[in-house]
C-alpha positions in Angstrom: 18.6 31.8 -17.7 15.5 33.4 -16.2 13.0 31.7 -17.6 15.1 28.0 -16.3 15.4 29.9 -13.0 11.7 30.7 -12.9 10.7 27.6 -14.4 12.7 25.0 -11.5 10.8 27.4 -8.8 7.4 27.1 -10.7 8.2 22.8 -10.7 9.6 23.3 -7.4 6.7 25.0 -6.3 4.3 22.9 -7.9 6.1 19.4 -6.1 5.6 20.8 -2.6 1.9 21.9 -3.0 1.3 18.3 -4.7 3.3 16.9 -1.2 1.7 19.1 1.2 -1.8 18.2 -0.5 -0.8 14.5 0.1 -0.4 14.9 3.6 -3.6 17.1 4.0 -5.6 13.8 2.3 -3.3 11.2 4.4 -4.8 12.8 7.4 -1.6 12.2 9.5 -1.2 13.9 13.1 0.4 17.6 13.2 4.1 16.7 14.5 4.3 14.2 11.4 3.3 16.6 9.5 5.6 19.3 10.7 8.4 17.0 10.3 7.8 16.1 6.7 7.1 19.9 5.3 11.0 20.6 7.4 11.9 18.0 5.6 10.9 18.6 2.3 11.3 22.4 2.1 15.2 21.7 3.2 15.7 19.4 0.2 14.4 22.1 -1.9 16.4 24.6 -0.6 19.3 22.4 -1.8 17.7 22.1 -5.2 16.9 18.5 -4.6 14.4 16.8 -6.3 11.3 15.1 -4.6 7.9 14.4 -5.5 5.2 12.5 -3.8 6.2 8.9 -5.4 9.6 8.6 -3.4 8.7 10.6 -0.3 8.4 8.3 2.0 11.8 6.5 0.7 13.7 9.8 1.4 12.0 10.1 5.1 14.5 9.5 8.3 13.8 5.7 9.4 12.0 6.4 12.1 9.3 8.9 10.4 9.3 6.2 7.8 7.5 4.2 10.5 5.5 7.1 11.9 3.9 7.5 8.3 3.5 4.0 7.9 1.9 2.9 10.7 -0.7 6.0 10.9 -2.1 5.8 7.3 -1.8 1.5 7.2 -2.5 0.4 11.1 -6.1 1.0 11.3 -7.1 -0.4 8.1 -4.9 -3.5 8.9 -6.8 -3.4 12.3 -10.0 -3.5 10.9 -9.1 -6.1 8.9 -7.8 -8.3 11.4 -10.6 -8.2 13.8 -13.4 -8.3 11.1 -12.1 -10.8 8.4 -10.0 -13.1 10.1 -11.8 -13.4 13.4 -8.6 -12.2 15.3 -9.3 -10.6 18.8 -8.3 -7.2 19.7 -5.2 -7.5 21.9 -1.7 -5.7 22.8 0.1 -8.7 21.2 -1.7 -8.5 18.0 -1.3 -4.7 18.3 2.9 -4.9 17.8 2.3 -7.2 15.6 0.1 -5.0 13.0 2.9 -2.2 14.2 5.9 -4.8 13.1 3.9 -5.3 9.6 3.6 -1.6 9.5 7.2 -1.2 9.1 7.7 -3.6 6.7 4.9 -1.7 3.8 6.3 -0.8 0.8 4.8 2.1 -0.9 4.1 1.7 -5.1 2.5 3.4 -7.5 0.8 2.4 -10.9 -0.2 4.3 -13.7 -4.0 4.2 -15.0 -5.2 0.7 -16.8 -2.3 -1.1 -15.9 -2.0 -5.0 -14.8 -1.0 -4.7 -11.0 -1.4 -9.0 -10.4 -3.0 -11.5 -13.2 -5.3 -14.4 -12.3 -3.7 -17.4 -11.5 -0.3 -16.0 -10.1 1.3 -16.9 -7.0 -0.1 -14.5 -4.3 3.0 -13.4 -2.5 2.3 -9.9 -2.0 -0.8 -8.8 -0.4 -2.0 -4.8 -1.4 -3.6 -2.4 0.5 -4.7 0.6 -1.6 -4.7 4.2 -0.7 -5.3 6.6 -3.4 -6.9 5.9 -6.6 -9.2 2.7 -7.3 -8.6 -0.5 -9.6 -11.0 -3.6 -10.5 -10.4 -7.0 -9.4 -11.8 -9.3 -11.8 -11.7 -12.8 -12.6 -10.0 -13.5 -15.9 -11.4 -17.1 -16.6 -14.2 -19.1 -15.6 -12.3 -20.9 -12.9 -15.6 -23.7 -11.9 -17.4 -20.2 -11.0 -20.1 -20.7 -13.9 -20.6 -18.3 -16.4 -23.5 -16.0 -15.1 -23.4 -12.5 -15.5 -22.9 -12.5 -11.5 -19.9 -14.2 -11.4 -18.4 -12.2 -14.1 -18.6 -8.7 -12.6 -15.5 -6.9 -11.5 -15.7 -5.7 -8.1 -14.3 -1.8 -7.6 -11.5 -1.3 -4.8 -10.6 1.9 -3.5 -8.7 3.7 -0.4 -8.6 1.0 2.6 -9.5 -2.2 0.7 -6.8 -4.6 0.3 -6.0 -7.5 -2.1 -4.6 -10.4 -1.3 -5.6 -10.6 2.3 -5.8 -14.5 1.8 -2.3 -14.4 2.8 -2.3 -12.2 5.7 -5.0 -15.0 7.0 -2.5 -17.9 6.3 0.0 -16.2 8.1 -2.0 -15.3 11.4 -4.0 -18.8 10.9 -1.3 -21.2 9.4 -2.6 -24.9 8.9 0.4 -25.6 6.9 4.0 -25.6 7.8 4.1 -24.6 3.7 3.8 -20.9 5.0 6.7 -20.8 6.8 9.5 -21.9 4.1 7.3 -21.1 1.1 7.3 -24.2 -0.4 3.5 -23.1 -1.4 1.9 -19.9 -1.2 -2.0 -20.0 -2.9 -2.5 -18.1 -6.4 -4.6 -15.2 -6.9 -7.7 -15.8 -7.1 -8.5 -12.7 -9.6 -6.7 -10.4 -11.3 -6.3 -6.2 -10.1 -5.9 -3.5 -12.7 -5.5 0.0 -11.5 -8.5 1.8 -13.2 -7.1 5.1 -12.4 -3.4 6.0 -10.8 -3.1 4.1 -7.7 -1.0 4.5 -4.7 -0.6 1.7 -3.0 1.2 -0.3 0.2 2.4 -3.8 -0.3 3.5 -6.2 1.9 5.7 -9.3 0.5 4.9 -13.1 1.9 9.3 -12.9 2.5 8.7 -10.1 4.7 5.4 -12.0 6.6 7.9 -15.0 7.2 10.8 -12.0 8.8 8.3 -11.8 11.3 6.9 -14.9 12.2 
């Protein structure tokens, strides 16, 4: 009975340094911080278990938001303003905010298909931790040059899929808004290592449109 004893305190132990380390590499500001470790330390005190994959999941709504927005907003920011030609405004501030809240945190395991080529693209990615090639898997009219068969290496703060976040702040289609058509990928993403990840379903664009 010892050993089990020491051993749940050793995992225990083990789960909060891997959460504490996740919020040292998250950057997020002090209060959040604070908030979380209370948190956390409370649900092991009542020998619950937690990890980093279902953190955020077990978080108060409103800290759900909080950890959202301050790890996803500026990358969605820079995205908007530098890819899809959006200016930088209040009303396109709440909006980033509104898809904030609507991120989904996943995980994958190493060498594992996240999207295949030639899928519908309803969920657009933005990646965190970890990195994962998007490739394409087929000619597709590109030619068959060495160039255009190169896989292209996305880390923390790239996303994939962004195609759609452009339809949906540019529509030229009422297709977007019923999803009687989304586009298909393009390429397809495999996680190269473990990848954490936000996603953000085209359902959940049309919520706030």
């Amino acid at each position: 009975r010892r050993i089990t004893s020491k051993s749940k305190a050793e995992a225990a132990n083990r789960k909060e340094e891997n959460i504490k380390l996740w919020i040292e590499n998250k950057k997020l500001q002090t209060e959040t911080s604070s908030e979380i470790i209370k948190i956390m330390q409370k649900k092991f005190h009542e020998e619950e278990d937690i990890y980093v994959e279902i953190l955020i999941s077990e978080l108060p709504s409103q800290l759900q938001s909080d950890v959202k927005n301050q790890i996803c907003f500026d990358p969605l920011k820079r995205l908007m303003i530098k890819k899809m030609n959006c200016l930088d405004n209040p009303e396109h501030e709440k909006l980033l905010h509104d898809i904030c809240n609507s991120l989904k945190p996943v995980y994958y395991n190493e060498q594992c298909y996240i999207v295949r080529e030639g899928e519908p693209m309803d969920t657009v990615f933005l990646i965190t931790d970890g990195s994962a090639w998007a490739f394409p898997s087929s000619n597709n009219g590109e030619g068959t040059g060495t160039a255009s068969r190169c896989a292209e290496r996305l880390e923390a703060g790239d996303f994939f899929g962004e195609e759609l976040l452009k339809l949906f702040w540019e529509p030229s289609s009422t297709n977007m808004f019923n999803l009687s058509k989304v586009p298909i990928y393009p390429k397809s993403l495999k996680t190269h290592t473990k990848v954490e990840a936000f996603a953000l379903m085209a359902n959940d664009l049309l919520k706030r449109n």
